[in-house]
C-alpha positions as a Python dict, from the first residue, in 0.01 Angstrom:
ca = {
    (1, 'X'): (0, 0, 0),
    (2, 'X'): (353, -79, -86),
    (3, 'X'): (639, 203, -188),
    (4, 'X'): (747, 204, -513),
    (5, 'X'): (1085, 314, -586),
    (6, 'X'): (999, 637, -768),
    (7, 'X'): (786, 712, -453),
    (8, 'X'): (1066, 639, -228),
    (9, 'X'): (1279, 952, -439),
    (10, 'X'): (1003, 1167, -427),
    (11, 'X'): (1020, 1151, -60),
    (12, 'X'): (1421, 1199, -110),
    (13, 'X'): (1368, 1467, -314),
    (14, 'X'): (1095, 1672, -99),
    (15, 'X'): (1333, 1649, 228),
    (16, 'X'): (1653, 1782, 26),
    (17, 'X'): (1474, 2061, -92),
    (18, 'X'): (1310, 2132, 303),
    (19, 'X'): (1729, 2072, 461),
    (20, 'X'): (1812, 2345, 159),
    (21, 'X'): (1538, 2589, 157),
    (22, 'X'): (1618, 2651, 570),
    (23, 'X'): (1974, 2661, 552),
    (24, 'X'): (1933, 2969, 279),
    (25, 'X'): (2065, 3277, 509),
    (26, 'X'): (1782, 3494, 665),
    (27, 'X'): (1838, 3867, 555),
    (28, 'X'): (1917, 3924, 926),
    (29, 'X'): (2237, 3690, 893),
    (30, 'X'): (2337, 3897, 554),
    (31, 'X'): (2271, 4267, 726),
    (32, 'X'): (2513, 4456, 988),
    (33, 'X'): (2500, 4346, 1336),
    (34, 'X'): (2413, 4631, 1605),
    (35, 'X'): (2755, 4728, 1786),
    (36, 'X'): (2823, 4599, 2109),
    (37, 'X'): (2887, 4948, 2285),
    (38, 'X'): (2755, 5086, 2567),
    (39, 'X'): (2518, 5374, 2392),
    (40, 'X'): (2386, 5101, 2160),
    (41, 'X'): (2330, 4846, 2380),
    (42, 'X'): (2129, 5110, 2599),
    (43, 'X'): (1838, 5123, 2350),
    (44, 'X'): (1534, 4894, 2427),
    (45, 'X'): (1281, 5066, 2104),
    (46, 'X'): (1373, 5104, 1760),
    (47, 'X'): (1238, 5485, 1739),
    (48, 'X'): (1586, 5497, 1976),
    (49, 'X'): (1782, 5451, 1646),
    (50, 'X'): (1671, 5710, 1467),
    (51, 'X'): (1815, 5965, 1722),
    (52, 'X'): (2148, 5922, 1529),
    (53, 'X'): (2008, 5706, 1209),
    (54, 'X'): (1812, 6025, 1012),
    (55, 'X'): (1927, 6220, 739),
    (56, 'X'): (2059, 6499, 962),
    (57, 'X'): (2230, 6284, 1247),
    (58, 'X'): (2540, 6162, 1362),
    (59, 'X'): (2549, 5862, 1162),
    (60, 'X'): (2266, 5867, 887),
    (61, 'X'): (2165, 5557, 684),
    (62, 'X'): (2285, 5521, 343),
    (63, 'X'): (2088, 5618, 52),
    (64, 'X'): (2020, 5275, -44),
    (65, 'X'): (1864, 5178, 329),
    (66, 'X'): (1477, 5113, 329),
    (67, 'X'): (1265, 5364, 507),
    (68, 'X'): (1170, 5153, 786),
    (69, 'X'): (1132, 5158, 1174),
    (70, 'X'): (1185, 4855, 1312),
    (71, 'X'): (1554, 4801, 1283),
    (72, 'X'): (1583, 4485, 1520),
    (73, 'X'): (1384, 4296, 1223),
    (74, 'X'): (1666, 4289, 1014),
    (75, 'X'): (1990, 4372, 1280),
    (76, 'X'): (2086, 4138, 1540),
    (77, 'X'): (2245, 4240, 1880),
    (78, 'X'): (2581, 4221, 1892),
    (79, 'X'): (2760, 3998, 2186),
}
């Protein structure tokens, strides 16, 4: 079977859309990174976070924040 020209693009087109759709930044490269410090870096389980990340602690989430639990889904580790 020999490739037309039109097929040829097609195949073009399909890997410049693959290359774009995986560069498009994962919400964990657009979200806060967790703080390198020492009381941060100490925490191994997400319910950890919410020791200072509710409502009533030392540094709640904003309003706007999803109810969720698992916090190293969407922030990275600091270096």
């Amino acid at each position: 079977m020999k490739m037309r020209k039109i097929d040829g693009l097609f195949v073009l087109f399909a890997v410049a859309v693959v290359v774009g759709v995986s560069m498009l930044p994962t919400p964990k490269d657009r979200n806060p990174m967790i703080p390198a410090d020492a009381a941060h870096q100490a925490i191994k389980v997400e319910q950890a976070c919410l020791q200072c990340h509710v409502p009533t602690g030392s540094r709640p989430m904003p309003e706007r924040h999803p109810r969720r639990q698992d916090c190293f889904r969407c922030h990275a580790r600091g270096v």
